[in-house]
C-alpha positions, 0 to 999 in steps of 0.5 A: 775937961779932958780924961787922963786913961791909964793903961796898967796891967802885969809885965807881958800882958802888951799894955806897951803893944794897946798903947802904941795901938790907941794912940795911932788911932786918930779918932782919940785924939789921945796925947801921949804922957811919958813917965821917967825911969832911972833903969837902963834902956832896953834894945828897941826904945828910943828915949822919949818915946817910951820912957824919958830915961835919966840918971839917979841925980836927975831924979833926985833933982825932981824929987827936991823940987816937988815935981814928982807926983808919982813914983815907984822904986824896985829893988832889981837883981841890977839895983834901986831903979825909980819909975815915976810921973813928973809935973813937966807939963806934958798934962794940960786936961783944959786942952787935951785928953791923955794916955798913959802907962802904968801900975796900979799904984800909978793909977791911984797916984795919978787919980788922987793928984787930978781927981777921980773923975779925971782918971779911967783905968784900963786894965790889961790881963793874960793868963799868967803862963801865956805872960811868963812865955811872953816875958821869956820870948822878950827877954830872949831879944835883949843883947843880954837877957836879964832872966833873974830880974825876970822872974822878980817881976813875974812874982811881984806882979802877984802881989802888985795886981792882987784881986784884993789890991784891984779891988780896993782900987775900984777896977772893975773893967778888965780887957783881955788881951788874947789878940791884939787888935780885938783888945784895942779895939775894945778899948778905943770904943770903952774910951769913947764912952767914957769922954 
């Protein structure tokens, strides 16, 4: 039976950048699961890659069918934008193991839809300044940088990935990503360990 490892953490602490690198890593073996967001893509994605991007109605469409087995919606300085894990049948754990990128509630959303033995967190951390440089450094490429909505998600990544609300998810396990290939190299080996 294969694993589902969950790649979480506040914005800017490069969960996108671990990702990119677990998966180049063939000895893994990982398949990628791409969530889906009603948000506008950002410049640099491509659709399907990291995210399927869709309209509210398409959402709506899943939502109605029961496809839906997590989901998340902000309420951004741009409006409502929905971020969620569709039954689409990109998992199929009788054949493969997978990555996947999300929040902490993803996480336990994920755990409880295929059980805890299935799902192993990987919790991604920086030092809370040196994030909110990275955010800004990003969010300076962008054609229109979107600084309000910014500093909405650096305060509630506060409340998102509090120490009790880690706690209560059972995250123990932290990778500090100070360096980039140390951090996924650490990673690929607590995935290996944990097949």
């Amino acid at each position: 039976m294969g694993k589902i490892f969950c790649i979480m953490g506040k914005s800017a602490t490069g969960k996108d950048s671990v990702y990119r690198k677990l998966c180049e890593r063939k000895e893994l073996s990982l398949k990628k699961v791409v969530p889906y967001t009603t948000r506008p893509i950002r410049e640099g994605e491509e659709n399907g890659r990291e995210y399927f991007f869709c309209s509210k109605e398409e959402a709506k469409r899943l939502e109605e069918e029961g496809r839906i087995i997590e989901q998340r919606e902000y309420h951004t300085v741009y409006g409502v934008w929905k971020y969620f894990t569709a039954e689409d049948g990109q998992i199929q754990l009788e054949k493969n193991s997978y990555l996947l990128i999300g929040t902490l509630e993803t996480y336990q959303k994920i755990r409880d839809y295929y059980g805890e033995d299935c799902v192993i967190p990987i919790y991604i951390e920086v030092e809370d300044g040196e994030r909110l440089m990275r955010a800004i450094a990003r969010e300076k490429r962008q054609k229109q940088p979107g600084y309000e909505e910014l500093c909405r998600r650096f305060l509630a990544d506060a409340q998102d990935f509090s120490e009790e609300k880690l706690k209560q998810a059972g995250i123990s396990r932290r990778f500090v990503n100070e360096e980039l290939e140390k951090t996924a190299a650490e990673a690929a080996e607590y995935i290996q360990s944990m097949r």
